[in-house]
C-alpha angles and dihedrals in degrees: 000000000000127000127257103247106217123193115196115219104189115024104199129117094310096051088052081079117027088057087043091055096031081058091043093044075061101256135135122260105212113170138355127205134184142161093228106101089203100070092025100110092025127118112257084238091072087076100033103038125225129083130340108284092185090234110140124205108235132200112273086224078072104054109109087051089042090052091044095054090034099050100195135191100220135012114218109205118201101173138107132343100239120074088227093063090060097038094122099043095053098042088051090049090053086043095052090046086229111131122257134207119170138175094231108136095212088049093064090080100352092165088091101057120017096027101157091054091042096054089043091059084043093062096042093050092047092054092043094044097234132121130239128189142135122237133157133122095342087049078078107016109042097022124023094036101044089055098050080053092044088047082062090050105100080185135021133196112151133006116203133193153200134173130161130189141172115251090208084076108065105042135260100300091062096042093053086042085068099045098250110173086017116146100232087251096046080052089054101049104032089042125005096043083070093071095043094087131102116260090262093056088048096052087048099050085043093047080048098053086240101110119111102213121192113231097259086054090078100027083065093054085052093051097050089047093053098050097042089240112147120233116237103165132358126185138161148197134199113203111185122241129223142203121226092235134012116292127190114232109213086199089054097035099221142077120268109226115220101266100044124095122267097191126306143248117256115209120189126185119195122182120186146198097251091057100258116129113197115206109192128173129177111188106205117181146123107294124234113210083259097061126078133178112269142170136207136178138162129185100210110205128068096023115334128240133199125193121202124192115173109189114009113172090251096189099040089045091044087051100043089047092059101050080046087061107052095081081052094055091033084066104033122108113272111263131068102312122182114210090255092076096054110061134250132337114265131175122241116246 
């Protein structure tokens, strides 16, 4: 049996360990690319460890040349979090008819939220025969997980739920995404002032790829999709978060004064046509060394059920997630497919 050929696009802290684990699931690791000057022309093994792989990263300015010599099964995209902001990558990889899986956390349903350039992707992946989609740590928290629970579930009424994270560990976009280091009135402006519109606003900045969606935002529209329920109305507020005292942020590379925002609290409300109103909330901001991940989820109905998980290894369990997925996509229709549409989460053995 071949190997599944990998190439690595974005080769910051995520992609340590999606082409550590895409090597050790037995696959080959073919090309790297990334926009930082100060790992471009470096073994892969700079960031890994180990011996030398004579895999070169490459300049992201290269990358359609780089895809086309590697030929690669299968692109891994560690980026950014809006579908926007990987607009290019992903378009290439659907020209290019080469798969395509990102962490991206609007690309896990982006149908809610970006639709135009979705279904643009979606076209261009159908006539070239590849496969594009967005997994991580959701794919199993906030997915997977909570409709297993919901297929236990004889009656539902409401689904809630609760996920933190520490913004350190996914890299300055992310951070900046959640207003870290923000004044309250730059928050406000620069974040919260996006929510503050009427539906209509928010379905013209959506129809126009403008709208900024929380991650629950999407992980909402998966969920729905995955359990067939039917959207009638979706809104959403960020409320900032604060430390106690100031707290340096390594990412930012600055120190938060008390009074500025660490992060925020998303807080996402779908109510559908079946009846069933999701209430969903991830809190991402600059630990203290109080503060741990944790997630929390109840199914209210007969009977509910409420799952609790304190300290889950966010970043290892998105990677991992991710390199679990790619048989799945290898063997997906071609388009644009969420993970809802391709079963449950296996390991790879």
């Amino acid at each position: 049996m071949e190997k599944i050929r990998v190439f690595q696009y974005g080769c910051g802290k995520m992609s340590v360990y999606t082409m550590k684990y895409a090597l050790e699931s037995g696959m080959e690791l073919v090309g790297a690319a990334d926009v930082n000057p100060a790992i471009i022309g470096k073994d892969i093994s700079f960031l890994i460890g180990g011996e030398n792989r004579n895999i070169t990263i490459s300049s992201a300015e290269d990358v359609e040349q780089d895809l086309l010599k590697s030929n690669p099964d299968i692109c891994i995209i560690t980026t950014m979090s809006l579908l926007s902001d990987c607009e290019d990558i992903l378009l290439l990889c659907a020209k290019l008819g080469i798969n395509a899986i990102t962490t991206c956390e609007e690309a896990f349903y982006p149908f809610n939220s970006n639709p135009n350039l979705t279904n643009r992707i979606d076209l261009l992946a159908k006539e070239n025969n590849c496969t594009i989609t967005g997994s991580g740590y959701q794919d199993a928290f906030w997915g997977n997980l909570v409709s297993t629970i919901c297929g236990a579930t004889h009656n539902i009424t409401k689904i809630k739920g609760s996920s933190s994270y520490n913004v350190e560990d996914y890299g300055i976009a992310l951070a900046k995404a959640h207003g870290a280091g923000l004044s309250v009135s730059d928050f406000e402006r620069e974040v919260a002032s996006a929510d503050n519109i009427s539906q209509e606003e928010r379905n013209k900045l959506i129809q126009n790829g403008e709208f900024l969606p929380s991650y629950m935002w999407n992980v909402n529209g998966w969920l729905c999709d995955k359990l067939k329920l039917h959207v009638k109305t979706q809104s959403q507020k960020c409320i900032p978060t604060f430390n106690e005292d100031d707290i340096f942020s390594e990412t930012l590379g600055m120190t938060v004064e008390k009074g500025n925002c660490t992060g925020m609290s998303a807080v996402v409300t779908t109510e559908t046509e079946e009846g069933v109103v999701l209430e969903t909330e991830c809190i991402g901001k600059i630990y203290s060394d109080k503060d741990f991940d944790s997630n929390e989820w109840t199914v209210c109905g007969e009977p509910d059920t409420t799952m609790v998980i304190n300290r889950p290894g966010t970043v290892w369990l998105t990677c991992a997630t991710v390199v679990n997925r790619i048989p799945d996509v290898l063997n997906a229709p071609s388009g644009y497919v969420p993970t809802s549409r391709m079963g449950e989460l296996k390991k790879l053995c």
